[in-house]
Structure formats: structure tokens, C-alpha cells
PANUZA-987492 format. One record per residue (C-alpha): residue number from 1; z, x, y. Coordinates in steps of 0.5 Angstrom, whole numbers. Last residue first. Example, Ala and Ser with C-alpha at 12.3 -4.5 7.8 and 13.67 -1.06 7.14 Angstrom:
2 14 27 -2
1 16 25 -9
//
This chain:
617 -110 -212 -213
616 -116 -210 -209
615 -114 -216 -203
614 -106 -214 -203
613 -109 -206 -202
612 -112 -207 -198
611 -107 -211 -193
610 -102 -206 -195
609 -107 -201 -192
608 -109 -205 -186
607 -100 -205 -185
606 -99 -198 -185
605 -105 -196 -180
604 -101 -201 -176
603 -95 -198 -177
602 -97 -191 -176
601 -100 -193 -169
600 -94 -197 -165
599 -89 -202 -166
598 -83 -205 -171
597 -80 -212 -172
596 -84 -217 -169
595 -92 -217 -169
594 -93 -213 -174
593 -88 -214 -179
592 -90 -223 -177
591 -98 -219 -180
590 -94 -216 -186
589 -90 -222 -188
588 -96 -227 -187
587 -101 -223 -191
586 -95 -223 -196
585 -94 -231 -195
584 -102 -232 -196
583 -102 -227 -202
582 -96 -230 -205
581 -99 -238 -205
580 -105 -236 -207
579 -104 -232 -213
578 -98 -238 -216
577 -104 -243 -215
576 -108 -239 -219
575 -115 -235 -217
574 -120 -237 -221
573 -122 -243 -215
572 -124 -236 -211
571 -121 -239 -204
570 -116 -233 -204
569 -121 -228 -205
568 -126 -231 -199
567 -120 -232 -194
566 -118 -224 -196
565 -126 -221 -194
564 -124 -224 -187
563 -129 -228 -183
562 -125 -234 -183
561 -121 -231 -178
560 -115 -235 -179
559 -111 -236 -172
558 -103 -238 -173
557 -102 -241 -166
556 -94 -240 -163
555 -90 -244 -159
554 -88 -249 -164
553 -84 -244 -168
552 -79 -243 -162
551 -79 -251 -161
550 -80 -254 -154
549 -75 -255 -150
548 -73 -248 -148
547 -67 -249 -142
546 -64 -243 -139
545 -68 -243 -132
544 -70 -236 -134
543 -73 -238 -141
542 -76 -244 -139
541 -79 -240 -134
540 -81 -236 -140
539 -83 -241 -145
538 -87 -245 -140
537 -92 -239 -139
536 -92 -237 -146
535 -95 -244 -147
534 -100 -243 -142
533 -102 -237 -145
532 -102 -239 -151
531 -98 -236 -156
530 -101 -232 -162
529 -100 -229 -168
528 -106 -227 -172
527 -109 -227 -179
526 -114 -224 -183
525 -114 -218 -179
524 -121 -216 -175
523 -125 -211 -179
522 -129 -218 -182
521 -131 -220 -174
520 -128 -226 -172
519 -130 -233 -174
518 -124 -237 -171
517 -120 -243 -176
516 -113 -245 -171
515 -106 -246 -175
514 -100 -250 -171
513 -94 -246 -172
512 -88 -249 -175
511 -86 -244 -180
510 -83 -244 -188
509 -86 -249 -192
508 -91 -250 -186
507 -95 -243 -188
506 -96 -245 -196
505 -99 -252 -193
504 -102 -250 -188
503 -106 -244 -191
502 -108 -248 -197
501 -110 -254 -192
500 -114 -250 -188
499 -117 -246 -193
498 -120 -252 -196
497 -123 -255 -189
496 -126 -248 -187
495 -129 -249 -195
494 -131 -255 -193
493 -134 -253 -186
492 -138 -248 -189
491 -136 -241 -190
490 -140 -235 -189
489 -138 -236 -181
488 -143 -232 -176
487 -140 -227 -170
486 -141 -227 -163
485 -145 -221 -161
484 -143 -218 -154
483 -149 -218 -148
482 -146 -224 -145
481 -137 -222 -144
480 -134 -228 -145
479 -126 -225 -145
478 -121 -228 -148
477 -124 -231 -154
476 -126 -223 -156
475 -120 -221 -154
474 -117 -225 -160
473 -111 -229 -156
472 -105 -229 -152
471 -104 -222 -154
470 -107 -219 -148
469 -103 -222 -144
468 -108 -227 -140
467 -108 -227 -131
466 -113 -231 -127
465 -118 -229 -121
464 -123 -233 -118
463 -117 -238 -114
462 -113 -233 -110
461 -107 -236 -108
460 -105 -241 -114
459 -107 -235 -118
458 -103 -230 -114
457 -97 -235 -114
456 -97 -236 -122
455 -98 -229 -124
454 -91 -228 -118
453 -87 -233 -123
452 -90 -230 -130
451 -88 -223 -127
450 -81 -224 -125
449 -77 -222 -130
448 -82 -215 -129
447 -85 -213 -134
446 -94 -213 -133
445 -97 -207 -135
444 -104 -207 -133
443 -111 -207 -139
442 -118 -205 -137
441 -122 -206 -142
440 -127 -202 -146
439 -128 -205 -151
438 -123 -200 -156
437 -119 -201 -149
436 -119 -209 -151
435 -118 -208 -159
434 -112 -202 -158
433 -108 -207 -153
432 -108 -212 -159
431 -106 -207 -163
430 -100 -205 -159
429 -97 -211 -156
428 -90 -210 -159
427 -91 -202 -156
426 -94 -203 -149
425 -89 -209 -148
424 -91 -213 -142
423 -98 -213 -142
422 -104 -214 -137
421 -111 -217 -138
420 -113 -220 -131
419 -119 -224 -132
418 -125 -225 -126
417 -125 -233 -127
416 -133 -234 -129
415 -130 -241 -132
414 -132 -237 -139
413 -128 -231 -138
412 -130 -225 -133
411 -128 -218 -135
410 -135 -213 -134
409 -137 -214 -128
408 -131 -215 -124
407 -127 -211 -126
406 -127 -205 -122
405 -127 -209 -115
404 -123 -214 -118
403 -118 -207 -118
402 -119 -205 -112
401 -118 -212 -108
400 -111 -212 -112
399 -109 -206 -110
398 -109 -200 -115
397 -105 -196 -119
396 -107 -191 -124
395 -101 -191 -129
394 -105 -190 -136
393 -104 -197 -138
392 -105 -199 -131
391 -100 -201 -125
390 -101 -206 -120
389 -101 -205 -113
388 -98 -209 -107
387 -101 -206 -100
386 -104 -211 -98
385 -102 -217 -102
384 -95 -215 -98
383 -97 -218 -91
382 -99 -225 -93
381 -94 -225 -98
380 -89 -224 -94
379 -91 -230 -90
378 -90 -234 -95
377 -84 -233 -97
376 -81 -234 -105
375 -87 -231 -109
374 -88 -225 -105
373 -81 -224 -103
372 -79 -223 -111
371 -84 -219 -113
370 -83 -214 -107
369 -76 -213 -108
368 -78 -213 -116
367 -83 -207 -114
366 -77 -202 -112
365 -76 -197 -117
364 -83 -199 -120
363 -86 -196 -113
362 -83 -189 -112
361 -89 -185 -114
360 -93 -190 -112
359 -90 -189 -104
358 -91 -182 -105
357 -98 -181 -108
356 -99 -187 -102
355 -97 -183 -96
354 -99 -186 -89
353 -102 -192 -91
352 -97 -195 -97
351 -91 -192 -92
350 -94 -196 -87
349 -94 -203 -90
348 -87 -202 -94
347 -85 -200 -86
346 -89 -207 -83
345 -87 -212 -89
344 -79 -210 -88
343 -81 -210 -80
342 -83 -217 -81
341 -78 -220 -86
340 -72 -218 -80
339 -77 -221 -76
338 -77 -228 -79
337 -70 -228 -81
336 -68 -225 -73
335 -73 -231 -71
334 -70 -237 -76
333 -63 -235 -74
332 -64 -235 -66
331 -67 -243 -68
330 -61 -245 -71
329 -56 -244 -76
328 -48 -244 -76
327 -46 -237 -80
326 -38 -238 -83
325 -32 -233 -82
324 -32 -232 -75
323 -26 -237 -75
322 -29 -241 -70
321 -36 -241 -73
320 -41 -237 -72
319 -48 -236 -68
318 -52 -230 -69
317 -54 -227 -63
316 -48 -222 -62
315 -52 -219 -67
314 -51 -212 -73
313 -55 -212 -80
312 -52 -207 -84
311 -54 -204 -91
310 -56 -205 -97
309 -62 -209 -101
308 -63 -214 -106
307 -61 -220 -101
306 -67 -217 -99
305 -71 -222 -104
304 -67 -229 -101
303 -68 -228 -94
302 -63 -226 -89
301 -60 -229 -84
300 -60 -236 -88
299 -54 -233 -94
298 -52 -227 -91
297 -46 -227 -95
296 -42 -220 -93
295 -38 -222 -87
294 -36 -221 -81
293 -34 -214 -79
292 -33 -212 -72
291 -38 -208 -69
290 -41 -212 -63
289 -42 -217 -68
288 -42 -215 -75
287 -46 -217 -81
286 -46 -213 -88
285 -52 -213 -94
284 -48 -212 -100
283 -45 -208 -105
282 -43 -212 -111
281 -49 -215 -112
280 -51 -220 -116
279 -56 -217 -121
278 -64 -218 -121
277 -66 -211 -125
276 -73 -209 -127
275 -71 -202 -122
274 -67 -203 -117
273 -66 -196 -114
272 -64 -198 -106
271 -68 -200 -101
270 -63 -199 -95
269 -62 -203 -88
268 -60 -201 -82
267 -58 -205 -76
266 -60 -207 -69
265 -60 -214 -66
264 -61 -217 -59
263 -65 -223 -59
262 -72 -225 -55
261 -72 -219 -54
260 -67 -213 -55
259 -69 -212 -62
258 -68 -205 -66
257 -68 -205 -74
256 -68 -197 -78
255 -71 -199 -84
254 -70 -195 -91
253 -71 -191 -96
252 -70 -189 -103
251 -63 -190 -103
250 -59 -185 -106
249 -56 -184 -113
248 -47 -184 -113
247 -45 -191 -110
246 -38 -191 -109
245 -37 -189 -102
244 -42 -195 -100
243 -42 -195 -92
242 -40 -188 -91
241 -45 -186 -97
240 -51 -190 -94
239 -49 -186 -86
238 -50 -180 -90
237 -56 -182 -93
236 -58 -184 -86
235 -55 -178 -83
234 -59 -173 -87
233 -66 -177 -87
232 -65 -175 -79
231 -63 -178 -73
230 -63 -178 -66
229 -71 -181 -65
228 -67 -187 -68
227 -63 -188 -62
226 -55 -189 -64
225 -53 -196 -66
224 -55 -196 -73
223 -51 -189 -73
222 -44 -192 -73
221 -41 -190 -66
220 -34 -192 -66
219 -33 -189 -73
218 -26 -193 -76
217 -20 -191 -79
216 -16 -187 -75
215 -9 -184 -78
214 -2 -183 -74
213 1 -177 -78
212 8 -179 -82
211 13 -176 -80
210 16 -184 -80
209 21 -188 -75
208 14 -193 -75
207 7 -192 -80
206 1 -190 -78
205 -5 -193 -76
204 -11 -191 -72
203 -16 -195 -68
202 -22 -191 -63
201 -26 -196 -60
200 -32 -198 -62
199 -30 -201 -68
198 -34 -199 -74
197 -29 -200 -79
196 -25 -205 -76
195 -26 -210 -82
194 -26 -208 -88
193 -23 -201 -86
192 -18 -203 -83
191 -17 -209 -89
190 -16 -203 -94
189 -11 -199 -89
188 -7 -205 -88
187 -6 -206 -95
186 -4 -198 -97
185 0 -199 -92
184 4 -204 -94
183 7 -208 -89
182 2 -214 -89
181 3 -215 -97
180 11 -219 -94
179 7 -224 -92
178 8 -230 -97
177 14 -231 -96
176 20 -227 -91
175 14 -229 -86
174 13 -222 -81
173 15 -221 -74
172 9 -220 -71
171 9 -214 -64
170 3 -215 -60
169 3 -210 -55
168 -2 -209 -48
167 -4 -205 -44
166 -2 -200 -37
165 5 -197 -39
164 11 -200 -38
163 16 -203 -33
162 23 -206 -34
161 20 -213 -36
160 18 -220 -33
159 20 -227 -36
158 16 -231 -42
157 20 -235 -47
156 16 -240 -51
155 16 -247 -55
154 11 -250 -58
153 11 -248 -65
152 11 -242 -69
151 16 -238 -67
150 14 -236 -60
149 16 -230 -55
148 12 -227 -48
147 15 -220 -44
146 11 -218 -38
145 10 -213 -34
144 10 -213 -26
143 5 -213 -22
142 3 -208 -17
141 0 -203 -22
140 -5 -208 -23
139 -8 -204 -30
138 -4 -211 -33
137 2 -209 -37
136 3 -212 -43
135 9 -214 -48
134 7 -220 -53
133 13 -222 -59
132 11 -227 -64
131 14 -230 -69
130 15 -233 -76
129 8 -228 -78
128 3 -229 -82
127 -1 -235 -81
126 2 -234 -74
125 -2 -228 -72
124 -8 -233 -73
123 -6 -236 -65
122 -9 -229 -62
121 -16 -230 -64
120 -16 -237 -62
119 -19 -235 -54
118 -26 -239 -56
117 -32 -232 -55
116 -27 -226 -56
115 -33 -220 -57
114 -32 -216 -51
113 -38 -211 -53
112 -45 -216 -51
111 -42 -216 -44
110 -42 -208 -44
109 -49 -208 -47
108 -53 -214 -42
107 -49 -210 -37
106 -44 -213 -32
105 -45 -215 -26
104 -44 -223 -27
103 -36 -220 -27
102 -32 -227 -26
101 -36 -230 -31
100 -36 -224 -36
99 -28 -225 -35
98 -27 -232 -37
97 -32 -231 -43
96 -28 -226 -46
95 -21 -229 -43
94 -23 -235 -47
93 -19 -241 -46
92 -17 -245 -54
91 -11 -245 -53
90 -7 -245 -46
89 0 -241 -45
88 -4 -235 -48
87 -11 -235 -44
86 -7 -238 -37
85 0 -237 -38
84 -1 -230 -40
83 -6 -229 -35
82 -1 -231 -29
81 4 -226 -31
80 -1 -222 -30
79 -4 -219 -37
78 -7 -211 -40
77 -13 -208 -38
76 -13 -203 -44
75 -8 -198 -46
74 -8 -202 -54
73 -2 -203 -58
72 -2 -207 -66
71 5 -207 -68
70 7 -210 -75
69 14 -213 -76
68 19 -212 -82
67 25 -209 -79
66 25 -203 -83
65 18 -203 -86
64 16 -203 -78
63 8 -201 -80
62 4 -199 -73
61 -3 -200 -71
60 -5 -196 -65
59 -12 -198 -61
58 -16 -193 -56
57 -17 -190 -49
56 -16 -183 -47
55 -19 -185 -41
54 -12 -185 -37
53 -12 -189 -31
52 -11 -186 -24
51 -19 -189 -21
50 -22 -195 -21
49 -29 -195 -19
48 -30 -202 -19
47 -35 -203 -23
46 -35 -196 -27
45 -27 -197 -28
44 -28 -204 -29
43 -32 -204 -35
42 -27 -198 -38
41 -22 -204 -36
40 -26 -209 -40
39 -27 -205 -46
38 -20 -203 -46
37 -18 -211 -47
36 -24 -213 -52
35 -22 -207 -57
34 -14 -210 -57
33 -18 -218 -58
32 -22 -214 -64
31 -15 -212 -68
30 -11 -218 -66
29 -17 -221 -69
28 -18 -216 -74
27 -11 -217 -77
26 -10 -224 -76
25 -17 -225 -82
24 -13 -223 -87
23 -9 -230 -89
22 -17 -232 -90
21 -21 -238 -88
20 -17 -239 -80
19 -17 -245 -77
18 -15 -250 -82
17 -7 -248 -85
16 -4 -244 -79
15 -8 -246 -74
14 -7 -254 -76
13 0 -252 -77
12 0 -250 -70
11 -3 -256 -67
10 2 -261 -69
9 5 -262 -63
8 -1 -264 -58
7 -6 -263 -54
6 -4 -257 -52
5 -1 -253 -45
4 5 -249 -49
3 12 -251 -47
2 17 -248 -42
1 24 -246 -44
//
């Protein structure tokens, strides 16, 4: 018997247990290390002209329920006795790295495609299995084959074989606990599928001493590899329904990404129907290398807001960890996250110029993406205000210098700030809606969850600009237009006074709101509900945070229009303090109805009738 050259006995339950985030992992890297082998030999045949070989290459995964083992096979380069003691009997020696040192010739492409970098792979199997048998062969005809056996721990069999066929078998005799999953079809399948499904060399699994047809599993040539000019709107939907069977609607896009310099990166990333949502998403953004599968937790390769998007996203230069389960950042990261975002900012861009009716039409389906990359990168802000529009009460569109443009001599407050009118809710807001259009205002829709976070990043970005729901007061207060008359009060301060402390001392049995006097025209309401516009901003992104520290009566401002014929009836010393105290709370009742519980005309109109009615009795 000889013994592994390690550092120390106790190596294999650190890989068993430490090395490796998941059980699963074993599979694709036995899978990639068989992908490696036969993309060294096709490399060799074009370097060294090596003739006589078959070019049916491919990777063979076999079930041995009987016998509970796992076979994987591959007719790659196969190993001398020499290279088993040296990648097998060695931990931690590469032979991916070895080989691209030896051939210094080989393409950028076929070196980027052998894809072991820390010669660990092979040592995931025994997470798995209680011992490991390899068969090879080296495409050398003139070696001979050889046979490899370990179970777990230091010690191994190596001795030459009746010859075999060029390439390699590793055969897992399976853990009685623990591992019996690993015999199941339907289990190999699904992991197949996760990690090898684009693998460049064709894989198939199929079950031993059984009818059953070999099936292949993988595309070896998924589109994100192949030129764009190749494809069609076809193939990308396709593509999409390959990648996420489950999804029913199409995408409504897509980027195809294609960097060879400074980092080499290629993928294909689709906007899909987001409307106002933000969930967490169950069909992500996927990361290969070289075609393998790594991970769908693209935490620091892709910002935040297009972690909304679908697709892939495929590197050799993204750096990972041994066990390729875990990204490590570094300045490679932080230029494919830069061009990454780039290219998204430069197609949104192009489809806004090439065919704005289009791109209109589709917008609202996918402006919470661009929401959120505005106010969360800084440099996606400085591209996307180009092309970023803002929608109407009659769904026109503009950006934002078109609409200043429009607005800037006729809504402006008493600062001089050019005042964006917008809604959130067309129906809720209806009669304050109806008070700014009947002025001749402009009014946009604003009702995305993110709306009160990207108001703040374009006013904080543009300091002539401010943004104002509409029922964030009488229109009127919101907008000091010069030519328009501003209506006179006919009662005097003590009147003002007495009228406050009714109103106050009626409105606090039941309500917390503050109560402010305002002379507004007489056609006004007599009372009106509002919340500030800066203390609508608090409550909501209190809201997203899950916090809300202030009282929700608190938040709202009772506004008494003096000017109202109700002020001065209640106000008559012949009304009963009875009289008062009803009508106070009926005109409240009715203007709360207005406010919260049904929208739209009919109600309106119903309400004034009340009102008149409440003020004739």
C-alpha cells in the first residue's frame, strides 16, 4: 500500500465536512472534471495533429442501483500512471492549470473551457461515497491503463489494468446512509439539469443492466454563446422557456452581453413583466463559468435593481471559491458590475430613440427596474434621466426636460420651484384631481412603491424642481400662480377663533388631526383632509421600512375653509350647542366618505348634495 501525499491524516473529513457547501456539488465536479478531459484531448488533436482517436466525444453518467454505485465515464485524454500520482495522489495539484502551463499555444477560448482551477474536485466524491475506484486510460496508446481505489482516508491501491478504451471512469460506491438519494433517477436528473445543463460536451444519463435509453440532458451550444447576428426574437424566447420551463408570459425584451476585453463575459439578460411588484424572485439571474452552473445569488456582480431581471450571466473572470460556491470580490467584479449596468442604461436608451410608441407602450411593465436602478446607482441615474418618462392623467408621456418645459410658466410655488403635480391613486384623489385640471394643471401618476424614494432622488438631483400630491393641500396653497385672486375671509379673527375652538373641541373627541383656518373660495368644501406633503413622505418610507412613529391620526390636517356658508351657520349664536356638535361631525362624516371609503363623480356630487342639504336644514 502507498499513502497520499498530504499534509496531514485528518484531510478527509475536513473535505468531506468543510470543503464542499453542498452534498450535491460531487456530481458537477466530477461532471466538469470529465468536460475538462475531453476538451484537453479535442485541444490536443488540433495542436498536435493527433490522429486515430474517435471525435464522438461525450460524458456518460450511469445508475448501478444493484450495486449501489454512480458511474461517470468520459473518452477524453485519460492519465498515466504518472498523472494519477501527481493530480490524484497529490491534493490540491491542478491539472487544468498544469495542462494550460504546458500548452502556452493554446487559444484564449479552449483555455477559458478546461475549467478545474484548484485540483479539489475529484476529492468531493467522498462527501458521498465510502470508496472510489478510477479506471483510465491515456490517449497515449503505449501506456498502459490503470486502476485507482480509495475509501476515505490516506491509503490507496494504484496498479495497471487489462487495457481499455481512451478515457477515464470514476465509479462512487455510494454511503449505506446518507447518500442513498444519489441512486435515483429522477434525483441525478434534476441535479444534471441544475448544474450541467449547458455544458459543452454532450452528457447523458441512463441507468446499468436496463433497456432503458441513454438520455442527454445538456444544449452544448446554449444561445448566449453564439454571435448575435445568428439569432432572431425566436431563439431568445425559446432560449428563456429553456431556461425557466415554468414561465407562461414572454419576456419583454432582452440584452444580449458580449465582452472580450478587459474581462471576457457573455450572457443574455431578459426584462420580464414586473409591473408595480418588487418580490423576491424565484427564477433568478444564473452564473456559469465555462458553462457550468455556479450559482443563482448574484449578490456584487450584479446591482441591486437587476437582480429583477432573468437570464444568464457566463465568466471565467469572476473569482469564486474552492468549492465554487461562494463569489470573492475584486476589481474584475466591480468592472463586469459597471458594464453590466452600462449596457442595460445604453439598450433602455436605444429603444427609447429608435421607437418611443413602442417603448411607451411597454414601459409601465418595466419602470419599477428603472425606478430602482436610478435611485440606488448613481451612474444609472446619469443615463436613464434621458430617457426615463413620466406618465399623465391622459397617459401622455414625457421626460423630464419636456414636461418642465411645459409646465414652467404656469405651475411654480412661492419659492419659484417648478411644482410636479402627480397622484398615486386617480380614483381616492378624484376631487382634488378635478380642482387642479379644472385650473388648467398638469397632473402625473405616480404609483409605484418606490415612488416617494426616486421624488426624493430627483429632487435632491435637480434643485428647481419639487414634487406635491395633489391632496397634499388646497391647489391653490400649492401653487402661487400671480394673476389668480385670492379669496377674502368675512370673518374677523374672533370669529376665526370661536370656529377653531368648536371645531377642535367636536373633532378631538374622536380624531387627533391638527386643524388649520384657510380662506378658500365659498364653492370649496368646508372641510378638507390632508396630509402634508412632507409628513406624507415620513409615513411612507416609514411604511416600507415597517416602522410608523407617528400616530396615524397625527399625520393628517384638518383644513376649515372660513369662506364656507356652513362656518357661518354654525357660528350663529341661535344654533344649539346640540346643532353644532351634529352638523360638525355630519360635515366630517361626509368629507372622511370622500376621503376613504368610496371614489369617483357620482360621489362627489352626492356628498355636495348632503352638504346642502345639512346647511338648508
Amino acid at each position: 500500500m502507498n499513502k497520499i501525499s498530504v499534509t496531514s491524516d485528518n484531510i478527509f473529513p475536513i473535505i468531506k465536512k468543510f470543503l464542499y457547501s453542498n452534498q450535491e456539488i460531487f456530481l458537477r465536479e466530477l461532471v466538469s472534471n470529465a468536460i475538462d478531459a475531453v476538451v484537453k484531448l479535442k485541444t490536443l488533436i488540433k495542436l498536435e495533429n493527433v490522429y486515430d482517436i474517435i471525435d464522438d466525444f461525450k460524458v456518460k453518467i450511469i445508475i448501478d442501483q444493484m450495486n449501489k454505485t454512480l458511474h461517470i465515464i468520459d473518452n477524453g485524454i485519460g492519465m498515466t500512471k504518472e498523472e494519477v500520482n501527481k493530480y490524484i495522489n497529490q491534493i490540491a495539484f491542478s491539472g487544468a492549470e498544469e495542462f494550460i502551463k504546458k500548452y502556452k499555444n493554446i487559444s484564449t477560448t479552449d483555455s477559458n473551457n478546461i475549467i478545474g482551477h484548484f485540483g479539489l474536485g475529484f476529492y468531493s466524491s467522498f462527501m458521498v461515497a465510502k470508496k472510489v475506484m478510477i479506471l483510465t486510460q491515456s490517449y497515449k496508446k503505449n501506456e498502459p491503463s490503470i486502476f485507482w481505489s480509495c475509501e476515505g482516508d490516506p491509503n490507496f491501491i494504484m496498479k495497471e489494468t487489462e487495457k481499455r478504451e481512451i478515457g477515464t471512469e470514476i465509479i462512487l460506491y455510494l454511503n449505506d446512509e446518507g447518500s442513498k438519494e444519489f441512486l435515483e433517477y429522477d434525483r441525478i436528473l434534476k441535479l444534471l439539469q441544475k448544474y450541467c445543463k449547458f455544458m459543452p460536451i454532450t452528457i447523458s444519463l441512463s441507468y446499468k443492466s436496463k433497456e432503458d435509453k441513454e438520455v442527454v440532458i445538456n444544449n452544448i451550444n446554449p444561445d448566449w454563446k453564439k454571435n448575435p447576428l445568428q439569432l432572431n426574437d425566436k431563439n431568445y424566447l425559446d432560449f428563456y422557456h429553456e431556461l425557466y420551463p415554468n414561465q407562461l408570459e414572454d419576456p419583454l425584451f432582452w440584452i444580449h452581453l458580449n465582452i472580450d476585453h478587459p474581462f471576457h463575459l457573455t450572457g443574455i439578460l431578459y426584462f420580464p413583466k414586473i409591473g408595480k411588484r418588487i418580490d423576491v424572485q424565484k427564477d433568478k439571474i444564473h452564473l456559469y463559468q465555462n458553462q457550468v452552473y455556479i450559482t443563482d445569488n448574484l449578490e456584487g456582480i450584479v446591482p441591486d435593481f437587476l437582480s429583477l431581471l432573468r437570464g444568464v450571466i457566463d465568466s471565467p473572470d469572476i473569482p469564486i471559491n474552492v468549492s465554487r460556491s461562494y463569489l470573492q470580490y475584486d476589481t474584475s467584479v466591480k468592472n463586469i458590475t459597471k458594464y453590466i449596468t452600462r449596457k442595460v442604461a445604453d439598450k433602455l436608451e436605444l429603444m427609447f430613440k429608435k421607437n418611443r410608441e413602442n417603448f411607451q407602450k411597454k414601459w409601465n411593465n418595466f419602470k419599477i427596474i428603472v425606478e430602482y436602478g436610478m435611485i440606488s446607482t448613481q451612474n444609472f441615474f446619469d443615463k436613464a434621466i434621458k430617457f426615463f418618462i413620466f406618465s399623465s392623467l391622459d397617459n401622455s408621456y414625457f421626460t423630464l426636460e419636456e414636461f418642465k418645459e411645459k409646465i414652467k410658466e404656469t405651475q411654480k410655488n412661492k419659492e419659484g420651484k417648478i411644482v410636479f403635480l402627480y397622484s398615486s391613486d386617480k380614483e381616492e384623489q378624484y376631487s382634488f384631481i378635478k380642482e387642479a385640471i379644472d385650473r388648467c394643471y398638469e397632473v402625473l401618476i405616480f404609483d409605484s412603491p418606490l415612488s416617494v424614494h426616486f421624488i426624493q432622488k430627483l429632487e435632491f438631483s435637480y434643485k428647481d424642481i419639487c414634487f406635491v400630491r395633489v391632496d397634499s393641500d388646497h391647489i391653490d396653497k400649492l401653487i402661487n400662480f400671480k394673476k389668480k385672486e385670492i379669496p377674502h375671509s368675512e370673518l374677523s379673527e374672533q370669529e376665526k377663533q370661536n370656529l377653531k375652538n368648536l371645531i377642535q373641541h367636536y373633532v378631538m373627541e374622536k380624531f387627533k388631526f391638527s386643524i388649520q383656518l384657510e380662506d378658500l373660495s365659498e364653492k370649496d368644501y368646508p372641510f378638507l383632509i390632508i396630509i402634508p406633503e412632507f409628513l406624507r413622505r415620513i409615513k411612507e418610507m416609514n411604511s416600507t421600512m415597517g416602522q410608523d412613529i407617528i400616530e396615524k391620526d397625527k399625520y393628517y390636517k384638518l383644513i376649515v375653509n372660513t369662506n364656507h356658508i356652513f362656518m357661518k351657520k354654525i357660528l350663529k349664536k341661535e344654533t344649539s350647542e346640540e346643532e353644532r356638535k351634529r352638523m360638525i361631525q355630519e360635515a366630517l362624516n361626509l368629507t372622511l366618505l370622500s376621503k376613504d371609503l368610496l371614489h369617483g363623480k357620482n360621489l362627489t356630487d352626492f356628498i355636495s348634495k348632503k352638504l346642502k342639504d345639512l346647511i338648508q336644514e
